[in-house]
RODO-2510 file (C-alpha; in nm, 4 decimals, decimal comma):
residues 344
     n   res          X          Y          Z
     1     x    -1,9197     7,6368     4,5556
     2     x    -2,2284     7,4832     4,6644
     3     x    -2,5527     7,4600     4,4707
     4     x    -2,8235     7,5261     4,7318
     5     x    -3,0622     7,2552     4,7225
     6     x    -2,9620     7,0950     4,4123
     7     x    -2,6826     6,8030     4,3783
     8     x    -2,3935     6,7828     4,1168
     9     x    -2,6000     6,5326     3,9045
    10     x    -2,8879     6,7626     3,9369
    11     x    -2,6736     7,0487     3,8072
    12     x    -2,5137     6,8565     3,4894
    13     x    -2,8788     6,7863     3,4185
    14     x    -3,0437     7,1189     3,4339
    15     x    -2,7828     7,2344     3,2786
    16     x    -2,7399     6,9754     2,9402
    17     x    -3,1209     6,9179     2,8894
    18     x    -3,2003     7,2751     2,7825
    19     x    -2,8719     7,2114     2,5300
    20     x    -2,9798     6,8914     2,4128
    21     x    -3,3445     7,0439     2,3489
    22     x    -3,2177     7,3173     2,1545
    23     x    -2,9784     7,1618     1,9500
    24     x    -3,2179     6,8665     1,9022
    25     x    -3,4692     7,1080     1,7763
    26     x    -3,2248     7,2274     1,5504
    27     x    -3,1424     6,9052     1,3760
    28     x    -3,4620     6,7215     1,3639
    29     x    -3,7019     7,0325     1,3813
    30     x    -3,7384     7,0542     0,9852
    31     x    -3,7399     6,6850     0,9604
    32     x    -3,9405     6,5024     0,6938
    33     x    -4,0235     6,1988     0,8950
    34     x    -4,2208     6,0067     0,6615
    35     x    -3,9669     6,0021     0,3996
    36     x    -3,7214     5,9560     0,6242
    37     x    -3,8568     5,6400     0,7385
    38     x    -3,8832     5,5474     0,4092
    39     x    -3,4951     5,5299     0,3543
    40     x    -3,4803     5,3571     0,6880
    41     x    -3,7117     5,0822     0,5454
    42     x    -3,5090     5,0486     0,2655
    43     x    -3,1845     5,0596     0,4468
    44     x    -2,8536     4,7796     0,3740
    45     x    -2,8321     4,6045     0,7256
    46     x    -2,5026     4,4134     0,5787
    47     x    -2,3614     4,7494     0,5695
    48     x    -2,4487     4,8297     0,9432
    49     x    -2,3414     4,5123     1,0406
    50     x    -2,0013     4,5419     0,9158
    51     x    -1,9620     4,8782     1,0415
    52     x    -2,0587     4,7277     1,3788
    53     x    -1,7762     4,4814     1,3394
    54     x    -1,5318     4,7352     1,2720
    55     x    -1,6303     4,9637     1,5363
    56     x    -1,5323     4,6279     1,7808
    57     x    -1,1789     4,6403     1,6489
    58     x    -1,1852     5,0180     1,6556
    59     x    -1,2046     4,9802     2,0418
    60     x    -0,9748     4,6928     2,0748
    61     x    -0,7623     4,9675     1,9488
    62     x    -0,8578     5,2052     2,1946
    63     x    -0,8120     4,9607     2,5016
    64     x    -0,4565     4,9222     2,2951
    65     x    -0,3589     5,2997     2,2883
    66     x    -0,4478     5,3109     2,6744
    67     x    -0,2903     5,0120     2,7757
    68     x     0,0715     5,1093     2,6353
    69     x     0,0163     5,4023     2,7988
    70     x    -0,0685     5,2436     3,1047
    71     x     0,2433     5,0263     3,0691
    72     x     0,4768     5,3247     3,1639
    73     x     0,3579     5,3325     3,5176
    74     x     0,2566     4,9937     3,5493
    75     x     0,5123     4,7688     3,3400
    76     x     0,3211     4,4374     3,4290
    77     x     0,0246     4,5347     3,3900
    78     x    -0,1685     4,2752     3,1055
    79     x    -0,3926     4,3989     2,8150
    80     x    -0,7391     4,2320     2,9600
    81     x    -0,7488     4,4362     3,2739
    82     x    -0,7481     4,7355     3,1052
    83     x    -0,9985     4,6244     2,8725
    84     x    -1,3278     4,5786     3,1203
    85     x    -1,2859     4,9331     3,3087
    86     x    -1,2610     5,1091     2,9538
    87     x    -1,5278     4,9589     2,7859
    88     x    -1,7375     5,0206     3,1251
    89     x    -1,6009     5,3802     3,1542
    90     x    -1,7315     5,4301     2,7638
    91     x    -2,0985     5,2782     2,8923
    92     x    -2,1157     5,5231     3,2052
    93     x    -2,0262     5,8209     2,9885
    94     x    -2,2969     5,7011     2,7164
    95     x    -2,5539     5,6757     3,0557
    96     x    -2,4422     5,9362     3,2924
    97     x    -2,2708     6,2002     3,0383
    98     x    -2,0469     6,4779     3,1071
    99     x    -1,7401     6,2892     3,0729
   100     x    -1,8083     6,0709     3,3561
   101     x    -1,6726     5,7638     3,1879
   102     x    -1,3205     5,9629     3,2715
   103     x    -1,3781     5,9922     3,5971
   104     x    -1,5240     5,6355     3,6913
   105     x    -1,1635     5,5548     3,5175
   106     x    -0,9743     5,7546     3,6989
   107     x    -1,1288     5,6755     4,0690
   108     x    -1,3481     5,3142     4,0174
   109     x    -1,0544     5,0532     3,9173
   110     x    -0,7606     5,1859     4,1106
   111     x    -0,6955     4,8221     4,2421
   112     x    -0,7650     4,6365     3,9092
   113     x    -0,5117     4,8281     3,7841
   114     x    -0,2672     4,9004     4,0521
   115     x    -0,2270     5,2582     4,0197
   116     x    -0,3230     5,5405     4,2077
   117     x    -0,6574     5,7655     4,1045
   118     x    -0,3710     6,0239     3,9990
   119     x    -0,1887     5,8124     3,7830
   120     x    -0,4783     5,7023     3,6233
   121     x    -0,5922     6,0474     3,5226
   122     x    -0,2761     6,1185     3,3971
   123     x    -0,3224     5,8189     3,1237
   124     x    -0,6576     5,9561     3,0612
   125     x    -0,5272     6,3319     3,0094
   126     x    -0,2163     6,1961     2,8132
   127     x    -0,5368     5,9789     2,6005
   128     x    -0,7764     6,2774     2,5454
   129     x    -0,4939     6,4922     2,4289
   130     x    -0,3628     6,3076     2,1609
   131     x    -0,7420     6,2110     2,0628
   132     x    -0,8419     6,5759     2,0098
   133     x    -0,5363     6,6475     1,8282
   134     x    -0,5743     6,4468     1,5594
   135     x    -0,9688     6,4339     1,5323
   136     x    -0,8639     6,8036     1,4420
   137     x    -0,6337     6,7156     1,1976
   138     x    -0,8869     6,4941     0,9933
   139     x    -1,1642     6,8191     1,0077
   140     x    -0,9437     7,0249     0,8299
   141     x    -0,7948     6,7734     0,6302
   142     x    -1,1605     6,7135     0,4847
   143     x    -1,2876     7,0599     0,5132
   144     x    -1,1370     7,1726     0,1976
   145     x    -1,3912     6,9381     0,0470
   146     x    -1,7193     7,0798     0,2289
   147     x    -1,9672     7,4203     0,1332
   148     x    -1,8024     7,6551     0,3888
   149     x    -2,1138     7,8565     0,3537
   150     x    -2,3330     7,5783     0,5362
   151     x    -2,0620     7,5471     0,7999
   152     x    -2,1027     7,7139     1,1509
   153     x    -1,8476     7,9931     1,1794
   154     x    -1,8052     7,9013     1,5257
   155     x    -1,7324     7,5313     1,4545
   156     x    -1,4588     7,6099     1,2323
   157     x    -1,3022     7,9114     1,4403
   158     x    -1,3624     7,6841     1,7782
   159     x    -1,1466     7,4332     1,6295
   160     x    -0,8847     7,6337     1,4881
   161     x    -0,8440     7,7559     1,8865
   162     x    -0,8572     7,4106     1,9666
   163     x    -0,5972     7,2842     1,7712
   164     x    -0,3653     7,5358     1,9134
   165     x    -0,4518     7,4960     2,2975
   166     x    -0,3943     7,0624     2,2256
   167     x    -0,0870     7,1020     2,0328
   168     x     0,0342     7,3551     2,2934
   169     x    -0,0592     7,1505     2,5883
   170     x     0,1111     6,9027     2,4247
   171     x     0,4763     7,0008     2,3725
   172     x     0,4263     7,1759     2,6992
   173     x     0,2936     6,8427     2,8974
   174     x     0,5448     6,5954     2,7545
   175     x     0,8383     6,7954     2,6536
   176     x     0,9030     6,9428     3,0210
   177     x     0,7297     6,7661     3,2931
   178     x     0,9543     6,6966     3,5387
   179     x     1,0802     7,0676     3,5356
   180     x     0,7322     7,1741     3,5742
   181     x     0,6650     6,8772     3,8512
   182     x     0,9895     7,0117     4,0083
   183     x     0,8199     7,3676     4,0313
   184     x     0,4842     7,2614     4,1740
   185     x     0,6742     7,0925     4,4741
   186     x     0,8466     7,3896     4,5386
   187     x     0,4624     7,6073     4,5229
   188     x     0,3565     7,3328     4,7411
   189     x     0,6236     7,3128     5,0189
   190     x     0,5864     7,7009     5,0201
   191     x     0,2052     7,6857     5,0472
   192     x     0,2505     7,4234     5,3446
   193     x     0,4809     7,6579     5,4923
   194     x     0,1947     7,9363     5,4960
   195     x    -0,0704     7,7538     5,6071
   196     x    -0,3143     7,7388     5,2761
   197     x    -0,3257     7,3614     5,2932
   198     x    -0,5936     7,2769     5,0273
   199     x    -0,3738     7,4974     4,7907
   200     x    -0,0861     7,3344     4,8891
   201     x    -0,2689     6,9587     4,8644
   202     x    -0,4218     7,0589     4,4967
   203     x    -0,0722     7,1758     4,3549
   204     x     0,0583     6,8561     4,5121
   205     x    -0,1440     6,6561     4,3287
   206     x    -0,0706     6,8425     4,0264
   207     x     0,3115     6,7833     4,0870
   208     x     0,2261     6,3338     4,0907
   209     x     0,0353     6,4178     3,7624
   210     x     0,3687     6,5704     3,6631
   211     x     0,5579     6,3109     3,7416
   212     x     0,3593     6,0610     3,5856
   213     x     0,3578     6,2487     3,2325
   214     x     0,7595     6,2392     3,3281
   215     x     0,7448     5,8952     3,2579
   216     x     0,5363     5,8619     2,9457
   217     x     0,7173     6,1147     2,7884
   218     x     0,9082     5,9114     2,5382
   219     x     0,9161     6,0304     2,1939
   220     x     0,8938     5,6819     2,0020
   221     x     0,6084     5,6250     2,2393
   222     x     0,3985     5,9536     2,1830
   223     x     0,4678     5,8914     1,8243
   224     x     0,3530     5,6188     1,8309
   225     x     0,0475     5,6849     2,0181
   226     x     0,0041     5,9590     1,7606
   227     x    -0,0252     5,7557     1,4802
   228     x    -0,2352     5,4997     1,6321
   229     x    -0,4877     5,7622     1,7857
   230     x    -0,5306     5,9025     1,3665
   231     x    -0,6067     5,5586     1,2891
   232     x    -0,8709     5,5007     1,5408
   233     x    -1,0551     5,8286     1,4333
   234     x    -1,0374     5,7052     1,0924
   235     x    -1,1575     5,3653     1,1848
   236     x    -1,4452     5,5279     1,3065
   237     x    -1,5034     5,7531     1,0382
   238     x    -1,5117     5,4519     0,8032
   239     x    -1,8118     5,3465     1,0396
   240     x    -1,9313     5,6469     0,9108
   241     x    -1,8643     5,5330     0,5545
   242     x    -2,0455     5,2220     0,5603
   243     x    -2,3300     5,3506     0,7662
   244     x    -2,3883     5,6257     0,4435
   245     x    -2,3501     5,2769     0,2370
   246     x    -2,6220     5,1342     0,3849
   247     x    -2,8513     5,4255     0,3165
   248     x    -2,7476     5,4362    -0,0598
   249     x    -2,5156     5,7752     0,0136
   250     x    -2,2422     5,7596    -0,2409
   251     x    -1,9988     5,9599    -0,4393
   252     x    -1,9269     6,1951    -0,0684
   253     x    -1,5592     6,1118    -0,1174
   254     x    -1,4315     6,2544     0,2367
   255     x    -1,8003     6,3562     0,3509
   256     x    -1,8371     6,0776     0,5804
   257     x    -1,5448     6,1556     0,8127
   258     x    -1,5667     6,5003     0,8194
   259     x    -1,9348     6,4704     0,9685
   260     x    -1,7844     6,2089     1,2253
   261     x    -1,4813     6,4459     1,3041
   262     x    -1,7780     6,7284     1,3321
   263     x    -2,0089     6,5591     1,5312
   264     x    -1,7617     6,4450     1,7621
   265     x    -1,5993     6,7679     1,8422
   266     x    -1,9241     6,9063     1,9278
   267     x    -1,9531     6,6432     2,2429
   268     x    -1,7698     6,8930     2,4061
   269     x    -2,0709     7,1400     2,4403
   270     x    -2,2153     6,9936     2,7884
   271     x    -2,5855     6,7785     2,7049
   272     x    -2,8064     6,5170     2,8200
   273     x    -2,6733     6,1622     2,8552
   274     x    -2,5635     6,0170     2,4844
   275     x    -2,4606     6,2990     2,3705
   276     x    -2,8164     6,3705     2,2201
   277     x    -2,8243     6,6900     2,0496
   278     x    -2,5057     6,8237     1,9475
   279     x    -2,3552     6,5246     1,8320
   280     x    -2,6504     6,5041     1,6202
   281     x    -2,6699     6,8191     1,4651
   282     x    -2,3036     6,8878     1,3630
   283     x    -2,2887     6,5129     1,2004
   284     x    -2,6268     6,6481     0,9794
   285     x    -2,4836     6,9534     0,9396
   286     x    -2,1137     6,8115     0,8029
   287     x    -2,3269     6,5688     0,6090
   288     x    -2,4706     6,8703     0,4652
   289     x    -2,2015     7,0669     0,3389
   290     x    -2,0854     6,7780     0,1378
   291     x    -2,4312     6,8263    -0,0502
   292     x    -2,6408     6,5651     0,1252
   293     x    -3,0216     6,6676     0,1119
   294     x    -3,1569     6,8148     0,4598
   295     x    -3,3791     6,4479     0,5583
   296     x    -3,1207     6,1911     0,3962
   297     x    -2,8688     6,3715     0,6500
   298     x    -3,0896     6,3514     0,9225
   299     x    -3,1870     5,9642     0,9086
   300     x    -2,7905     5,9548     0,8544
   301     x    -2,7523     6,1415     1,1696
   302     x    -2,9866     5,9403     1,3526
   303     x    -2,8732     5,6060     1,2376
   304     x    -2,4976     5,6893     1,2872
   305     x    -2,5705     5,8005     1,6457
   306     x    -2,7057     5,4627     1,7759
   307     x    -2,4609     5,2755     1,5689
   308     x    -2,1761     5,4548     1,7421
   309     x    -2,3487     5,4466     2,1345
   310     x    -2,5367     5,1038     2,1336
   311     x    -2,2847     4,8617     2,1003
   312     x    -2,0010     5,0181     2,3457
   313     x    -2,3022     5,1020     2,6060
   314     x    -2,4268     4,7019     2,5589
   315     x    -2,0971     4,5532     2,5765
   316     x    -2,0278     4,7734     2,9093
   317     x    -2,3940     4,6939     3,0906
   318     x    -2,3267     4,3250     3,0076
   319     x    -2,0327     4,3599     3,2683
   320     x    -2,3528     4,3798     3,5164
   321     x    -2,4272     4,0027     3,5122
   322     x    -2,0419     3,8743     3,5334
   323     x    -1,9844     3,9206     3,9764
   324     x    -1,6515     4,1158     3,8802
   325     x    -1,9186     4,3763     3,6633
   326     x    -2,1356     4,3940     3,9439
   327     x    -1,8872     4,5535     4,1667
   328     x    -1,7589     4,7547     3,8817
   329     x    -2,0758     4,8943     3,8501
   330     x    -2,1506     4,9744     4,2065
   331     x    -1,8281     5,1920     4,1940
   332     x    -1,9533     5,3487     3,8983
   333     x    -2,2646     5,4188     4,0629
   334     x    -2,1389     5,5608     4,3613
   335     x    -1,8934     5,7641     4,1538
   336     x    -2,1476     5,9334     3,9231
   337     x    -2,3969     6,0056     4,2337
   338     x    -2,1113     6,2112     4,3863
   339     x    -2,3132     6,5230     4,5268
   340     x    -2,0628     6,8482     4,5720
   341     x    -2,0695     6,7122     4,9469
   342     x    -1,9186     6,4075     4,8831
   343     x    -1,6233     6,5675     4,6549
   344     x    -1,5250     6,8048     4,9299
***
């Protein structure tokens, strides 16, 4: 459907800034700013440092889990040319937002990688699933240890309904693909047949997505996929951990990744570029419930935030001065600038 007068990008944005105002307003509203600068001042920068360093091998795990996924469909494919289109897909998602990282993976570096847009997605699908599965597994794990009565309701029933729709599509996804590819070329010839030939093209693609998951299917594979996507999260709640260091935060045994695992389900609710907002407010609010006062939360928060986006958003805008980064980042532009027009 078209949006008269207004482009795609123009929707995402009137649409996430009045989210990112409210649930900005919500997190830094009550927000004692002169003492929070005070615990800024006297802030550990060792402490950030390190967590900076471990956030690098955090995504050299990342660029891992995708790359032996990647293997499946592309068996010679090597480990650095999947590692400039993710960190570059991470930057355009920090800068552009709503998930548009996936989708400058999915269409910008079909020849780097030597795979259709199609396979590609299926990678990131196969990827996103197994992330939000266990990211959900380490909120409950550590909710037992947080004040239930300064949790959202709706966080905590959103996720149980999220755990249950990942875990689904995943035994469903991997456990019976090619039967389900096998159905969606029969809908497809049979749509063909009738005439409807954008119904017929869109179940057709969803058959080659099919047939993709067909062939990443392996158990040993997904398991271990599993295990390395749990360690990732808790890489990056350890970031967490040292970042809570640095402001003197101690004795929050679990508190630190339970705010991380909070704050990062919340990216889901659409918002401005960054994630500004949400992401915010649920890590102040996990921080919280483990008994963290309201402006030592908040200067977490904040701190935590940039810690997390600055150094994957650098690392991808320094692809602009390298001429291979250049052209990445054309595609990228051209990909997040799509009007509705452009997509039909």
């Amino acid at each position: 459907m078209r949006l008269p007068g207004l482009t795609w990008r123009n929707a995402r944005v009137a649409l996430g800034v009045p989210v990112t105002v409210l649930f900005s307003w919500l997190a830094f509203a009550h927000m004692d700013w002169n003492a929070g600068w005070k615990v800024v001042a006297s802030a550990q920068p060792w402490w950030i440092g390190a967590g900076v360093a471990l956030l690098a091998i955090e995504y050299s795990m990342r660029i891992l889990r995708w790359w032996m996924i990647l293997r499946c469909l592309a068996p010679g494919l090597p480990y650095s040319r999947c590692a400039g289109p993710f960190i570059a897909s991470v930057a355009a998602d920090n800068v552009f937002g709503f998930r548009s990282g996936d989708v400058v993976r999915t269409f910008a570096f079909q020849k780097q990688l030597g795979l259709t847009p199609l396979h590609v997605l299926s990678t990131v699908v196969v990827e996103r699933l197994l992330g939000i599965t266990t990211l959900l597994l380490i909120f409950f794990a550590t909710l037992s240890g947080a004040d239930p009565d300064r949790m959202p309701a709706a966080l905590i029933d959103g996720s149980r309904w999220m755990i249950v729709l990942s875990v689904s599509s995943l035994i469903v996804l991997l456990s019976a693909p090619a039967r389900l590819a096998a159905k969606a070329h029969a809908a497809s010839s049979r749509l063909s047949a009738s005439g409807h030939r954008l119904s017929a093209r869109v179940v057709g693609w969803a058959e080659q997505i099919l047939n993709s998951f067909a062939m990443i299917r392996s158990p040993k594979l997904i398991f271990k996929l599993f295990l390395l996507s749990l360690v990732i999260w808790l890489l990056e709640g350890t970031v967490f951990a040292m970042v809570a260091r640095s402001l003197s935060l101690t004795g929050l045994g679990a508190g630190p990744w339970f705010a991380h695992a909070a704050g990062t389900l919340a990216t889901i609710i659409p918002s401005a570029p960054g994630n500004v907002g949400p992401y915010d407010y649920f890590i102040i609010v996990g921080m919280m419930a483990y008994g963290v006062p309201h402006t030592m939360a908040t200067v977490f928060g904040i701190v935590a935030h940039a810690v997390i986006w600055l150094p994957p958003t650098l690392g991808g805008l320094a692809w602009v001065v390298l001429p291979a980064g250049r052209s990445m980042w054309n595609r990228i532009g051209k990909v997040a600038a799509c009007t509705e027009s452009d997509l039909q």
